[in-house]
C-alpha positions as CSV (number, residue, x, y, z in Angstrom):
1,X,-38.2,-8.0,23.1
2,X,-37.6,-6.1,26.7
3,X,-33.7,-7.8,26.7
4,X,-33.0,-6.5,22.8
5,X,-34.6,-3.4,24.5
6,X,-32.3,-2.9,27.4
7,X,-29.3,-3.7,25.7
8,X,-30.5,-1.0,22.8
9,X,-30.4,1.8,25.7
10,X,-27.3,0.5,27.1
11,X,-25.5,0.6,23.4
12,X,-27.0,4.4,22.9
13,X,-25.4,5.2,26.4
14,X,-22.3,3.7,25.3
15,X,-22.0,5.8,21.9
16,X,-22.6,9.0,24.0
17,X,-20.3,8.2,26.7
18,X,-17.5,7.1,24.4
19,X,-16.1,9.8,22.7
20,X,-15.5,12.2,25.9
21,X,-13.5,9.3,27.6
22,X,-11.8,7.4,24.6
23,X,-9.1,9.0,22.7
24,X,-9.8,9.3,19.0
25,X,-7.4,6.0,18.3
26,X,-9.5,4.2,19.9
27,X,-12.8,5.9,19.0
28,X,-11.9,4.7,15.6
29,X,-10.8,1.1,16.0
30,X,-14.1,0.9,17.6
31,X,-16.0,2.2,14.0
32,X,-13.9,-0.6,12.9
33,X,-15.4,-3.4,15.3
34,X,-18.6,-2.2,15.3
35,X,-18.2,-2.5,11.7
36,X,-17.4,-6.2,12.0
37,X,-20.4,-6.4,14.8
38,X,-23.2,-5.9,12.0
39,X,-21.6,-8.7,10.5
40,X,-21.5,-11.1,13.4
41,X,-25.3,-9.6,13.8
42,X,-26.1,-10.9,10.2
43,X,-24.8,-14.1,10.5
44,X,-26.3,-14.6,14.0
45,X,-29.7,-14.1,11.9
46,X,-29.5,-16.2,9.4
47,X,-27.7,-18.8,11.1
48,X,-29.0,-18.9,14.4
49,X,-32.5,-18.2,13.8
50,X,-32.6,-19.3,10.1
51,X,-30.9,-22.7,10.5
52,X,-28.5,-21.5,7.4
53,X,-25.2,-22.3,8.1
54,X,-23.7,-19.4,5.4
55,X,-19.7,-19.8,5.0
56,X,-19.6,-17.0,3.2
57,X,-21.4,-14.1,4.6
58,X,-18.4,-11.9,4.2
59,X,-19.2,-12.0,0.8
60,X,-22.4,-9.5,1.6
61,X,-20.2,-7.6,3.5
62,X,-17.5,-6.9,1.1
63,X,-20.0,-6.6,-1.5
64,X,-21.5,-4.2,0.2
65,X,-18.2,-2.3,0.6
66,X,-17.5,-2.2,-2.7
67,X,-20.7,-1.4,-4.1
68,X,-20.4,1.5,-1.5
69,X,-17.4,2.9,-2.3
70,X,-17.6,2.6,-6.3
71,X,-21.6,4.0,-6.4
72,X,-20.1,6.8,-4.0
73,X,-17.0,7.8,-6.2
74,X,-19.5,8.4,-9.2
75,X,-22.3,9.5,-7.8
76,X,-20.1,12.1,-5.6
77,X,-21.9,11.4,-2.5
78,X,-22.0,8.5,-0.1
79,X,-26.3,8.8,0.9
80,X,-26.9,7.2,-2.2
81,X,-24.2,5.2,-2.3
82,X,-25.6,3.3,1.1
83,X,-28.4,2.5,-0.6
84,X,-26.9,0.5,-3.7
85,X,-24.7,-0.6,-1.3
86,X,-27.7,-2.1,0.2
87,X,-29.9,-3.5,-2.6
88,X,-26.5,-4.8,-5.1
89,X,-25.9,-7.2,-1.7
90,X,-29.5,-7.9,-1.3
91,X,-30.5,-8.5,-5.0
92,X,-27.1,-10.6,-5.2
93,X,-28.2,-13.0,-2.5
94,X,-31.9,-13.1,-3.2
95,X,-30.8,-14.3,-6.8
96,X,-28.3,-16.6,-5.1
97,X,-30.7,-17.6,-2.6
98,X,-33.2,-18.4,-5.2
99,X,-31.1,-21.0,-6.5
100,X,-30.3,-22.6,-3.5
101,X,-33.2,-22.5,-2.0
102,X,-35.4,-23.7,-4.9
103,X,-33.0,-26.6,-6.3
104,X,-33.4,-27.8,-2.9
105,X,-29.5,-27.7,-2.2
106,X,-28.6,-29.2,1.1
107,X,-27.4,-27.0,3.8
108,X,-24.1,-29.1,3.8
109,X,-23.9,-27.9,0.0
110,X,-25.1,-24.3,0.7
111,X,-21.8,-23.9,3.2
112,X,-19.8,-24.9,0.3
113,X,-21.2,-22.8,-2.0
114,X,-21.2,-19.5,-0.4
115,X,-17.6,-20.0,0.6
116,X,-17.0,-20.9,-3.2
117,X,-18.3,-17.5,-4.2
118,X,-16.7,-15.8,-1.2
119,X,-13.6,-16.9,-2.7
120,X,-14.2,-16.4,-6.6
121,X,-15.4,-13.1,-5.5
122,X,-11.6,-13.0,-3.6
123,X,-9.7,-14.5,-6.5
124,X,-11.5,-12.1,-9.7
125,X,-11.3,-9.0,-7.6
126,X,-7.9,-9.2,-7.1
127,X,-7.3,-9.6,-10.7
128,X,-8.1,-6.3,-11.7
129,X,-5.4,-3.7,-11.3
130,X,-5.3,-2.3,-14.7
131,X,-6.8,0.5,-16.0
132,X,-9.3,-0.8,-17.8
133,X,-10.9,-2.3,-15.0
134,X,-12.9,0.2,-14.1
135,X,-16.9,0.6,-13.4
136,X,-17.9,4.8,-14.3
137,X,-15.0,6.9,-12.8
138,X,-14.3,4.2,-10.1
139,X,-11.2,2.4,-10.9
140,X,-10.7,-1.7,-9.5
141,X,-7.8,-1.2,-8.1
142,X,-6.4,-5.2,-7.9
143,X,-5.2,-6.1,-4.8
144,X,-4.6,-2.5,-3.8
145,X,-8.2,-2.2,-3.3
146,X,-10.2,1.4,-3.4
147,X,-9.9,4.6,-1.3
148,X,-13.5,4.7,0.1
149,X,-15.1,8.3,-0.1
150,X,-16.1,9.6,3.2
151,X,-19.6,9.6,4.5
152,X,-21.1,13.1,4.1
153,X,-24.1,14.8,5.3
154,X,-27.5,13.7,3.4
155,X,-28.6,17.7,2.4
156,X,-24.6,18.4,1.2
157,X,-21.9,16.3,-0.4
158,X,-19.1,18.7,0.8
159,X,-19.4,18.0,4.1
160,X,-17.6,15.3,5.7
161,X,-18.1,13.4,8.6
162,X,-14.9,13.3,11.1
163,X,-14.1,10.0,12.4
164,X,-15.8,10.9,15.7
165,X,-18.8,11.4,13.8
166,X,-18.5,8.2,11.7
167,X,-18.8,6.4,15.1
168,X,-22.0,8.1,15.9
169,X,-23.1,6.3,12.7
170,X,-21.8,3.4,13.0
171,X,-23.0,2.9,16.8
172,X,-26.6,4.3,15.5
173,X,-26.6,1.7,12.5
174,X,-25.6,-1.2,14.9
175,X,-28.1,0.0,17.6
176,X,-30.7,0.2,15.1
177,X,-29.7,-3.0,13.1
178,X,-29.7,-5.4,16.7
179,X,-33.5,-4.1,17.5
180,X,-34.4,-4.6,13.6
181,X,-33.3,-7.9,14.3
182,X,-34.5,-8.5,17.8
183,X,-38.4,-7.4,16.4
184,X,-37.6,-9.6,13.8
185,X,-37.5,-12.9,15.1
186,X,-40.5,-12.4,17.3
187,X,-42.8,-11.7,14.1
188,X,-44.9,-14.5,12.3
189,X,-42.2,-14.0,10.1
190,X,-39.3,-15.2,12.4
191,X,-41.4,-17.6,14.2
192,X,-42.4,-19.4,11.6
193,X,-38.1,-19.4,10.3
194,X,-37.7,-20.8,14.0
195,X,-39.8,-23.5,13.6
196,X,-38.3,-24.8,9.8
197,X,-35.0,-24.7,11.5
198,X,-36.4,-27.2,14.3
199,X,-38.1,-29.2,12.0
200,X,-38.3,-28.1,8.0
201,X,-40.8,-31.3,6.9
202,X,-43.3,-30.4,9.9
203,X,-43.2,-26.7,9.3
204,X,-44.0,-28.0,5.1
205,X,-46.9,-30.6,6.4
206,X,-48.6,-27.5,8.2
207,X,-48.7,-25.5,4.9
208,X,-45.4,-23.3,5.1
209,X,-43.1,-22.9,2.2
210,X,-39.7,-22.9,3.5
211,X,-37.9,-22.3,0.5
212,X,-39.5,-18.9,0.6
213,X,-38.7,-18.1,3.9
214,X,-35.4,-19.3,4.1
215,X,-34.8,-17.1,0.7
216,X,-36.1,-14.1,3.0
217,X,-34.4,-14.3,6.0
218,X,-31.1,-15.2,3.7
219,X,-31.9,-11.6,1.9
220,X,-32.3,-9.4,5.1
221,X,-29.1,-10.9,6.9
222,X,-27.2,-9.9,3.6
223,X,-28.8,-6.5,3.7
224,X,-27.7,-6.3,7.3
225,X,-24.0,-7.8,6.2
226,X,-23.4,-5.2,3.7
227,X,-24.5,-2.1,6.2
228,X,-21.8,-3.8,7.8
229,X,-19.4,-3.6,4.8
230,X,-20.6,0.2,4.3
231,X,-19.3,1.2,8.1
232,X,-15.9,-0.8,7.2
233,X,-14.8,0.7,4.9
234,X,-15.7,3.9,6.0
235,X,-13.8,2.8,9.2
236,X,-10.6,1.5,7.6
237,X,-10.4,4.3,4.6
238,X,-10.5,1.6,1.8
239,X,-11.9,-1.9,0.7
240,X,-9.3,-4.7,-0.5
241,X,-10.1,-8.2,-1.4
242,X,-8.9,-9.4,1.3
243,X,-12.3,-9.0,3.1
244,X,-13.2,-12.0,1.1
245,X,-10.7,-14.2,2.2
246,X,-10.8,-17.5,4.0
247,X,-9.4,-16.0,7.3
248,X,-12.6,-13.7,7.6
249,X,-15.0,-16.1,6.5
250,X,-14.2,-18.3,9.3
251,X,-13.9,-15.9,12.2
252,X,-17.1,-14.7,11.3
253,X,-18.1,-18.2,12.0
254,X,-16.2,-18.0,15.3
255,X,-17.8,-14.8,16.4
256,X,-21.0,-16.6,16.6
257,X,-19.9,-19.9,17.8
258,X,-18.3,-18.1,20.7
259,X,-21.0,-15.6,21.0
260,X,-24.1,-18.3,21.2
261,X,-26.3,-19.4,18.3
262,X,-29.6,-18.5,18.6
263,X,-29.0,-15.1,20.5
264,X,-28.2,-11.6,18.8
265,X,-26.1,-9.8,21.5
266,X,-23.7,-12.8,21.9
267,X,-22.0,-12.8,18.7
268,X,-21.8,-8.9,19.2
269,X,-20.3,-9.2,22.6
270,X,-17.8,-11.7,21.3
271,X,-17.1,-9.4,18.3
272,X,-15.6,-7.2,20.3
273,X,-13.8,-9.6,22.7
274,X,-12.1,-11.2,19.8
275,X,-11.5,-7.8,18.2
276,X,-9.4,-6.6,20.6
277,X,-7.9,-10.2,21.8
278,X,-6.5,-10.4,18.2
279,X,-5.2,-6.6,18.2
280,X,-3.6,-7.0,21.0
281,X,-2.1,-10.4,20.0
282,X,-0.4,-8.5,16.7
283,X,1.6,-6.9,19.3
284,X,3.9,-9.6,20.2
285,X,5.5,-12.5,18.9
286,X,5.3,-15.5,20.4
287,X,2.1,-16.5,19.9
288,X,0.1,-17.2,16.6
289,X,-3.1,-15.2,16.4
290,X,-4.6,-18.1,14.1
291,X,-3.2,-20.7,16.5
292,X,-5.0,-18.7,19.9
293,X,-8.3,-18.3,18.1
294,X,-8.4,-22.1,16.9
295,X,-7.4,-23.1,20.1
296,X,-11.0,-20.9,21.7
297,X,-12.8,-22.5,19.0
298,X,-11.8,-26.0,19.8
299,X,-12.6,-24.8,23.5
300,X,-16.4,-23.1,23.1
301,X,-17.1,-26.4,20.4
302,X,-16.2,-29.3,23.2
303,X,-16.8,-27.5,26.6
304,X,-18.9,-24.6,26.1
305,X,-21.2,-25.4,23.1
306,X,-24.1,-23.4,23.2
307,X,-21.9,-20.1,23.5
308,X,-21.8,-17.6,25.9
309,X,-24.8,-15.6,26.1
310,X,-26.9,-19.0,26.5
311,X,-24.5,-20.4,28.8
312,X,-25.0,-16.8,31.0
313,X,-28.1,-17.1,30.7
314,X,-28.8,-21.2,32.0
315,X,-27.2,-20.1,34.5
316,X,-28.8,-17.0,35.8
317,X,-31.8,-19.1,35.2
318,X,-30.7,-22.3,37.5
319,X,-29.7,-19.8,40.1
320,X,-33.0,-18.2,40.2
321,X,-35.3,-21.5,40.2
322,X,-34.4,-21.7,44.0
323,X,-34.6,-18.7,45.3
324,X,-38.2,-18.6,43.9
325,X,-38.7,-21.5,45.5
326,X,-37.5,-20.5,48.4
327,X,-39.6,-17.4,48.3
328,X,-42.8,-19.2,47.6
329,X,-41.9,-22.0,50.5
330,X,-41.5,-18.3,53.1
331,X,-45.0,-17.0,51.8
332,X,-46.9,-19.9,52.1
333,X,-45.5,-20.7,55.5
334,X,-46.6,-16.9,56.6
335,X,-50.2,-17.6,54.9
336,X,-50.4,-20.7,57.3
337,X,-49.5,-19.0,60.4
């Protein structure tokens, strides 16, 4: 818990820091990746620490986005909005989960799944641009998505948070998601998630029901993925179906491949690498950006498996093994003399 710790105060630094010596441009491309962050963080959690491979966590995240945005259009305020935002995503993959989980569906089967319904959510969204498509006051919208209402403050609907103060939010939610998180997977709770992923039939034998803990830990990442959605579309200034598109699904799935399974700040870190390695990619022509980011895939898969943050980290590790040794060898030779 100290490292989830440390890198908490360094990320609250960071979102104080940032706005005095970033232009607002920036400031708000960065609402956008942090945005995309919380969903590398949800992933990371249900994947890495879960064992669930889930092909489709964007769907939690644009779920969450929409539910967001139409709850806030007829509500007239976004601090209940975040909230349905919240449970639709949650309920949706408990019930989805539940399932899954309990007709015993493989894991190979539960990748294919949740990338099915990534992509029926993708292909039914899209097909509702008439007017009567609508849920309340909140039109569909089709492909043209919805114009997201702004957050505002909890104790008054009029006021508006400025884009500088959206990233306050966002850096807060992210901060506060990653120690959730980090707490998380050193409860009985997450331990005992660890140890189904390591070995499901041993974890049953000593009296666990994994079914119910995989549902659990399935629930909270896609409660996590749709704060994520919430601080998109805030970010962006509209939700299309295009979040729920094969392109996203699987970069999500690259963000934690490059980041490290089985770590939380890795796929963060790499969020943000890849963020801005694609945006500045759409600035010029002669390379693909689907062609680059295949091409670190097939690199972190065959030469650098376990991710970054691990890699780092056995690393840091190997270097220290001597130097302890080394210390201990000096000591002892002091004590004899």
């Amino acid at each position: 818990m100290r490292p989830v710790l440390v890198f908490a105060f360094i990320g609250v630094v960071f979102m104080f820091v940032a706005p005095y010596v970033l232009q607002l441009f920036t400031i708000i491309n960065l609402t956008t990746a942090i945005a995309l962050a919380v969903l590398a963080l949800s992933l990371a959690l249900v994947w890495g620490y879960g064992g669930i491979l889930c092909f489709g966590q964007v769907a939690f995240f644009g779920l969450g986005a929409y539910a967001y945005t139409i709850a806030a259009i007829n509500f007239g305020g976004s601090t209940w909005a975040i909230l349905v935002a919240i449970m639709v995503a949650s309920a949706f993959a408990a019930l989805l989960g539940y399932f899954v989980f309990f007709g015993r569906v493989s894991d190979v089967y539960l990748g294919v799944i949740t990338l099915t319904v990534t992509l029926i959510f993708f292909s039914l969204i899209r097909r509702t641009s008439g007017p009567e498509y609508k849920i309340g006051n909140a039109l569909m919208g089709g492909f043209n998505g919805i114009t997201s209402p702004p957050l505002n403050l909890p104790w008054d609907t009029s006021s508006f948070l400025f884009p500088e103060h959206v990233f306050y939010v966002a850096m807060a939610a992210l901060i506060l998601c990653y120690v959730f998180c980090g707490w998380l997977v050193t409860t009985h709770f997450g331990r005992v998630c660890v140890g189904i992923r390591e070995n499901e039939l041993r974890a049953e034998l000593l009296g666990y029901d994994s079914r119910l803990y995989k549902l659990g830990i399935f629930t909270v990442s896609a409660g996590i993925a749709a704060i994520g959605g919430v601080l998109f579309c805030n970010g962006v200034g509209r939700i299309t179906p295009d979040v729920f598109n094969l392109y996203n699904a699987a970069l999500t799935i690259i963000w934690v491949i490059v980041g490290g399974r089985g770590t939380l700040i890795g796929p963060i870190a790499a969020t943000f690498g890849l963020f801005y390695l694609t945006s500045a990619l759409g600035g010029q022509s002669v390379l693909n950006n689907n062609l680059v980011l295949g091409v670190i895939l097939i690199f972190f898969v065959l030469l650098v498996p376990k991710g970054v943050a691990p890699t780092l980290t056995d690393w840091f590790t190997k270097r220290r093994k001597p130097r302890r040794a080394n210390r201990r060898r000096r000591r002892s030779q002091v004590n004899k003399a």
